[in-house]
N, C-alpha and C positions, 0 to 999 in steps of 0.2 A: 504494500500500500504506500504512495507515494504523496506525502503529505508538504506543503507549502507553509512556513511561518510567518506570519504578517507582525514584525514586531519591532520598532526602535530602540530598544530596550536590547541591546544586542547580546549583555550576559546572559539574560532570561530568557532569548532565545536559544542561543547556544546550550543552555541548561537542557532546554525541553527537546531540542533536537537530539542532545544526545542520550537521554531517556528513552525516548521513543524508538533511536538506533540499535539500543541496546536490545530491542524485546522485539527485532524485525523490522520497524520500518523505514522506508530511508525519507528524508528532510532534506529540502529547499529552505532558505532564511531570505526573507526580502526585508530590508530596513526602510522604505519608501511605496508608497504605493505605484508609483512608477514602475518601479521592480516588480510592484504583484500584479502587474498587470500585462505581462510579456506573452509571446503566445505561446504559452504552456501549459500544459492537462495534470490536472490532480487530481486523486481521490479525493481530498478532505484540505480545507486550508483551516487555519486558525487563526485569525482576525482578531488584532486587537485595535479596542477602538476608541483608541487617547493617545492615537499616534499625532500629535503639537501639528495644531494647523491642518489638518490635511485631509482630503473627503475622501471617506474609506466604501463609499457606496460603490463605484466604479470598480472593487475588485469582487462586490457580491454580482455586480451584472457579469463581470467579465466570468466568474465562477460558478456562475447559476446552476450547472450540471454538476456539480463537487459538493461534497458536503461540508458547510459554514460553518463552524463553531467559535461564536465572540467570547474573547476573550477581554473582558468587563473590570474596570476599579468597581464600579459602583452599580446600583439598578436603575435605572432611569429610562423614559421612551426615548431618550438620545441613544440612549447605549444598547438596550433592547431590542424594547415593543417594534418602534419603528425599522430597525435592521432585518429583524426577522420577517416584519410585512413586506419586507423588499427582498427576500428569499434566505437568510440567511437561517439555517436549522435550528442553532440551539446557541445556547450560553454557559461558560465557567466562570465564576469570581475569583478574581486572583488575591490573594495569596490562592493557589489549588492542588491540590495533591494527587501527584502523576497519574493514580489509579482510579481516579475518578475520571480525569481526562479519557484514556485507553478505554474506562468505562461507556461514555458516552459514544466515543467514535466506534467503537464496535456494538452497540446498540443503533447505531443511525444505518452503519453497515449494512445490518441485519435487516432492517424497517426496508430499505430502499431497495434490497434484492429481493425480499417478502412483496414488496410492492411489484415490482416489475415480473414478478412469476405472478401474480395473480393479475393484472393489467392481459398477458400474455394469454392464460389460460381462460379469461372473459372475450378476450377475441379470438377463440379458436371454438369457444360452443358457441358466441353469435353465428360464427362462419358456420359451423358442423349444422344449427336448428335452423338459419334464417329462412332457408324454405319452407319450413313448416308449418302446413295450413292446420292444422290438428287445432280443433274445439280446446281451449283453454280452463284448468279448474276455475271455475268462478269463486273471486277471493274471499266471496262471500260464504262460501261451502263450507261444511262443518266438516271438520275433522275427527278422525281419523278417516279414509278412504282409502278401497279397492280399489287400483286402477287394473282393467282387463284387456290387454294389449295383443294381437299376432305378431306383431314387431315391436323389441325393447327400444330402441329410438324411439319410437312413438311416444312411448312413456316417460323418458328423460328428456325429451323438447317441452312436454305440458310441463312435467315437474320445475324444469328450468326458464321457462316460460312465468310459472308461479312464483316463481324466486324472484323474479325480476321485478315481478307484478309488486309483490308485499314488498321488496326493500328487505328482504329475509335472509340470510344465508341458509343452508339446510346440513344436515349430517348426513354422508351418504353409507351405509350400511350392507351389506352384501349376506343373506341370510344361510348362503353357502358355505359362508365364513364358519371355524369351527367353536370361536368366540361371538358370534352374534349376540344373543341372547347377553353376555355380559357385555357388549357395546351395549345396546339397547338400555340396559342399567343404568350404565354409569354413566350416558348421556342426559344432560340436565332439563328436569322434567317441561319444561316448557321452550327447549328447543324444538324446531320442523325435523323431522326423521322424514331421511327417503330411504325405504328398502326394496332390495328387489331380490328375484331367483326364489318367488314363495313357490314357482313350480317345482323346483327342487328340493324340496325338504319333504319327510315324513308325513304322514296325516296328523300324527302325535304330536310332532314340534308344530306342525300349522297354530292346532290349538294353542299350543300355550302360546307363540307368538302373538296370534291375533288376540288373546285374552290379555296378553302384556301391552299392548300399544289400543287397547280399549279404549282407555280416558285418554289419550295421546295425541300432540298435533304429530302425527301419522301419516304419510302416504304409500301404500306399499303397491309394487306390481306384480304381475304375474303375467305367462305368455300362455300360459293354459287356458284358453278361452271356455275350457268346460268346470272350470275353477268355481265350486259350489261350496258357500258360507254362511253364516247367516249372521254373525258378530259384528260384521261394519258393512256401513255403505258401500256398495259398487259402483264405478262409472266405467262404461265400455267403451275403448279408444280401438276403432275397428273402421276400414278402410276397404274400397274395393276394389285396390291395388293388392297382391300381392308381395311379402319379401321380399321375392327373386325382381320384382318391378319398379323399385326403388331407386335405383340407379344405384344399387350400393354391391359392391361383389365380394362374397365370403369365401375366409378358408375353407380348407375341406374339412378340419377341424369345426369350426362354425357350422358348416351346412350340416354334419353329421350329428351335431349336439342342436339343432334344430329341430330337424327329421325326428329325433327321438323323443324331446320333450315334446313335441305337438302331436305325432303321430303314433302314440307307443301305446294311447287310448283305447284307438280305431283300429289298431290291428294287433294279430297277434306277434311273437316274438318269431315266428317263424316266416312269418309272409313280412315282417317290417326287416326281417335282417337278409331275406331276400331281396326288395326294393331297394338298401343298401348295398346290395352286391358284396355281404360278409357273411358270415358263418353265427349262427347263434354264440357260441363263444364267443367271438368279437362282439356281437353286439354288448355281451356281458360286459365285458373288458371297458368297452369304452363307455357304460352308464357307473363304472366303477371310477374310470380316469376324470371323467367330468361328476362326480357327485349328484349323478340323476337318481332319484327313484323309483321303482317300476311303481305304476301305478296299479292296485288291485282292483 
């Protein structure tokens, strides 16, 4: 991490730079804001702002993309409030002790690659749902809910869709998982829970799931459209497109963990592992590798 010191004070800066050298990072000292305004990239500059005379705004423009932290005599909207309304992240009081510095910089670190993975991962489900015509939960609908899907996209465009609606973030949950049931727990009782793969679990755990997410803001799905309950509300997300019509192309992996959760109903083990072109033992095989259960 390549850190910039904005400081006149030239023992105090040599101090701090050679603290910070010592624990990995390497330091830039500019005595002038002249100097901190050169065209050079930082991580992180440190800005003190009682450098005599001289207007220290032009190295928050110039640093806009880096992260600021004023290095302060005193509290004041000179030395603060206003810096920071002009970009600059945070503040230390000097006299400060090095580990509080390190402290802050690698919390601002962490906030701003936190931020930019979730920036990142909000335009990749805009991109992945923005086609999606799919009827939306109306935010007025009570919770807990059934969603009854032939395609899991379907399901995680509404769900994500809802999310966007309320201003909600959600937990996502996978009941496959062989901790499910203690996520579910330990998730705080009035956060949104999104779960899916209820087609894959036991009849046994169905119940105690749906008996656990009862009182619960709850959405859970399922791709078993013959998915019969009677503990929460259902809504059917059902299309008269096709999977295969989607524009979306699956592994073979996919298509085979498809075929069996949807079709393993309607037919028997012997004619479903023929339309697969496998062997009943493979069919076994792979409702064991994907965590399917037959359904009785």
């Amino acid at each position: 991490m390549k850190i910039l010191i904005v400081e006149n004070e030239i023992y105090l800066a040599q101090s701090i730079a050679s603290k910070l050298t010592e624990i990995g990072y390497t330091c830039d000292i500019a005595s002038s804001i002249k100097d901190a305004v050169k065209d050079e990239r930082y991580a992180a500059v440190l800005l003190s702002t009682n450098i005599s005379g001289q207007n220290f705004y032009p190295v928050i423009e110039k640093h806009k993309s880096s992260i600021i932290i004023l290095m302060i005599s005193y509290i004041s909207n000179d030395t603060v409030s206003n810096p920071i309304k002009a970009g600059a992240n945070d503040y230390i009081q000097k006299p400060f002790m090095i580990e509080e510095l390190i402290r802050k910089l690698q919390h601002l670190k962490n906030y701003n690659a936190l931020k930019k993975e979730n920036v990142t991962y909000k335009e990749y489900v805009n991109n992945l749902f923005e086609s999606s015509d799919l009827q939306p939960i109306n935010i007025k609908t009570k919770l807990p809910v059934l969603l009854k899907t032939n395609f899991q996209k379907h399901a995680d465009a509404v769900v994500f869709h809802y999310s966007v609606e309320t201003k909600e973030p959600f937990t996502f949950i996978s009941l496959s998982c062989a901790n499910a049931v203690e996520k579910i727990v330990k998730t705080p009782y009035n956060e949104l829970l999104y779960l899916v793969d209820l087609q894959n679990i036991k009849k046994s755990e169905k119940t105690k799931i749906l008996n656990l997410i009862e009182d619960r803001r709850a959405i859970i799905s399922t791709t078993d459209m013959n998915e019969a309950q009677e503990v929460i509300p259902e809504i059917e997300i059902s299309t008269d497109n096709k999977v295969f019509d989607r524009g979306d192309i699956l592994s073979i992996d996919d298509y085979v963990k498809y075929i069996i959760v949807n079709f393993q109903s309607k037919f028997p083990d012997t004619e479903l592992s023929k339309k697969l072109g496998i062997s009943r033992k493979s069919l076994w095989e792979k409702r064991k590798k994907y965590g399917i259960t037959k359904k009785k």
